[in-house]
C-alpha positions in Angstrom: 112.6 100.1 125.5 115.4 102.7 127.0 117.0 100.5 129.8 120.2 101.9 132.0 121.7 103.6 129.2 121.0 101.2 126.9 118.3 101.5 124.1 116.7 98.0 123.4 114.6 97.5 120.1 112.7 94.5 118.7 111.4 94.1 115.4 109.0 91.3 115.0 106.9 90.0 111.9 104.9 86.7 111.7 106.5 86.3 107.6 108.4 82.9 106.5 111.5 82.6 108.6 114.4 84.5 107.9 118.0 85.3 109.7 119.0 88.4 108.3 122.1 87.8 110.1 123.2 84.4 108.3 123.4 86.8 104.9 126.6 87.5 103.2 127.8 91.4 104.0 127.4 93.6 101.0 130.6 94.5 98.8 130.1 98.3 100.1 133.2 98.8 97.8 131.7 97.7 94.4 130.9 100.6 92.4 127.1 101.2 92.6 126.0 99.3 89.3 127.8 96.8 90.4 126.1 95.9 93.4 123.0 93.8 93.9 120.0 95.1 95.8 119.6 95.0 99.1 121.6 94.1 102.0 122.6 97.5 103.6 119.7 97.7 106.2 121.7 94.8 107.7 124.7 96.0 107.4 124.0 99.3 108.8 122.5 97.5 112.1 125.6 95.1 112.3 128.0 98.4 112.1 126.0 100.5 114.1 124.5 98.4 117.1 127.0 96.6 119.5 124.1 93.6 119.6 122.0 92.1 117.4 120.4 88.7 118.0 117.9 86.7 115.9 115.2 83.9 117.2 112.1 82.0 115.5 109.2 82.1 117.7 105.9 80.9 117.7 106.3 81.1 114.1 107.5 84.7 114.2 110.6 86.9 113.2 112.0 88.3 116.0 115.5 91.1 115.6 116.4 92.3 118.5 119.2 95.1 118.1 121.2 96.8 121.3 123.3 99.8 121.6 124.2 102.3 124.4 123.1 106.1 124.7 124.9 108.4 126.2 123.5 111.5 127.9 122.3 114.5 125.4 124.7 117.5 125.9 126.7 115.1 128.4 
């Protein structure tokens, strides 16, 4: 959904319940065989987006990420 200059997404999946946001950042800093797998899909919507909220519904997933938009070629 594009609202008033604001683009609204929501991810939803009926899997076991799961807050991606209660997990521990990744150590982007760690040389690459250092790291563990996974994580940076989070990470990249916590940097990127300026909202992201979580709920359990009806025994469903539900991510709902925010940011603004700006005008193309403003």
């Amino acid at each position: 959904m594009l609202g008033d200059k604001e683009l609204i997404a929501t991810v939803s999946d009926d899997g076991k319940a799961f807050n991606p946001l209660e997990q521990s950042p990744p150590d982007i800093h760690a040389p690459l065989e250092d790291r563990k797998i996974g994580g940076l899909g989070i990470h990249l919507l916590r940097t990127l987006m300026e909202k992201v909220e979580y709920r359990r519904d009806d025994g469903r997933n539900h991510l709902t990420f925010r940011t603004r938009v700006g005008a193309v070629g403003g």
